[in-house]
C-alpha positions in Angstrom: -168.9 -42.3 68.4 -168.0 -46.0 68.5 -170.0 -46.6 65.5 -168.4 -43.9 63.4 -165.4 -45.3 60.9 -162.1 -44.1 62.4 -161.8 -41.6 58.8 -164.7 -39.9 60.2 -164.1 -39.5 64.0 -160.1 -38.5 62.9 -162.0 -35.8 60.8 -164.2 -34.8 63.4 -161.6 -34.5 66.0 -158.5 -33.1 63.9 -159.9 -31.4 60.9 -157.9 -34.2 58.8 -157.9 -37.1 56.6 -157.1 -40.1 58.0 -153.9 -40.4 55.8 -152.7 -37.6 56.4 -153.2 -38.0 60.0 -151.5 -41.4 60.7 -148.3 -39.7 58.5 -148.4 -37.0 60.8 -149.0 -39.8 63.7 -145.7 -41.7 62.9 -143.6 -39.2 63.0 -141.3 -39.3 66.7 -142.0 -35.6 67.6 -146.0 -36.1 67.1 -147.5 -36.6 71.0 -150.9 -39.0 70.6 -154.1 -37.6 72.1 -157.7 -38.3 72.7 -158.2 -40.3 69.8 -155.2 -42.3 69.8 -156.6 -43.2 74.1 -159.7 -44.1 72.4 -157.7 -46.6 70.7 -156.4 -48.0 73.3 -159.5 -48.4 75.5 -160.6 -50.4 72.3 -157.7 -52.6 71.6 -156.8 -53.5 75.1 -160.6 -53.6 76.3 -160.2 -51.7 79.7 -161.0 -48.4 80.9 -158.6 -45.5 80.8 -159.1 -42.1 83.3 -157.6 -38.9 82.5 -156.8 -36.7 85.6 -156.6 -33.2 83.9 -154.3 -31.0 86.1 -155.6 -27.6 85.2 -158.5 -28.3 85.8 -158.5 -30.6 89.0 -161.0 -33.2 87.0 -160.8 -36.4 85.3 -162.0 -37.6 82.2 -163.2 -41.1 81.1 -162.9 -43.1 78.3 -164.8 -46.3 79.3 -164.8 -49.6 77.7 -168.5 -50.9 76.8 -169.0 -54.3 78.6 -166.3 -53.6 81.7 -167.1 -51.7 84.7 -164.5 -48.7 85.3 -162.8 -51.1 88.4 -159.8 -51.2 86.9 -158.9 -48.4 84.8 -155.6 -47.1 83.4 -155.1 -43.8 85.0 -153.4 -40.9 83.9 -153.0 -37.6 84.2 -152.6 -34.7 81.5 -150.9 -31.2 82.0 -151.8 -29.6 79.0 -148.7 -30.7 77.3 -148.3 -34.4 77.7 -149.8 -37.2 79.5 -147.9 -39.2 82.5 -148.8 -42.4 84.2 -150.4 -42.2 87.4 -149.2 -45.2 90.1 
């Protein structure tokens, strides 16, 4: 998907516009998500895992170029995402 226009993967992934979902996005009660990890793997240029309680696995978002040595980790219990130390 990295060569896919952020309009297109936003539709893909939400079923929305891109405007409508970055005013949706800035609101203070509106939690980010996959996409908005994505976008953080991109802009920072290093690796973030996902340790998904419910179902005891993680998920990776890897950064082309970087070896997954030094990832951000986190972990996601269905409501909200928490740093892992």
């Amino acid at each position: 998907m990295d060569d896919l226009h952020a309009s297109v993967v936003v539709q893909i992934e939400s079923g929305k516009a891109l405007a409508p979902y970055v005013q949706t996005m800035r609101s203070v009660n509106t939690w980010g998500g996959a996409i908005e990890i994505r976008a953080f793997v991109q802009l920072w240029k290093r690796p973030v895992r996902v340790f998904v309680k419910r179902l005891r696995r993680w998920i990776e978002f890897p950064y082309e170029g970087t070896k997954l040595d030094n990832p951000c980790n986190i972990s996601w219990t269905g409501a909200h995402y928490e740093p892992i130390r």
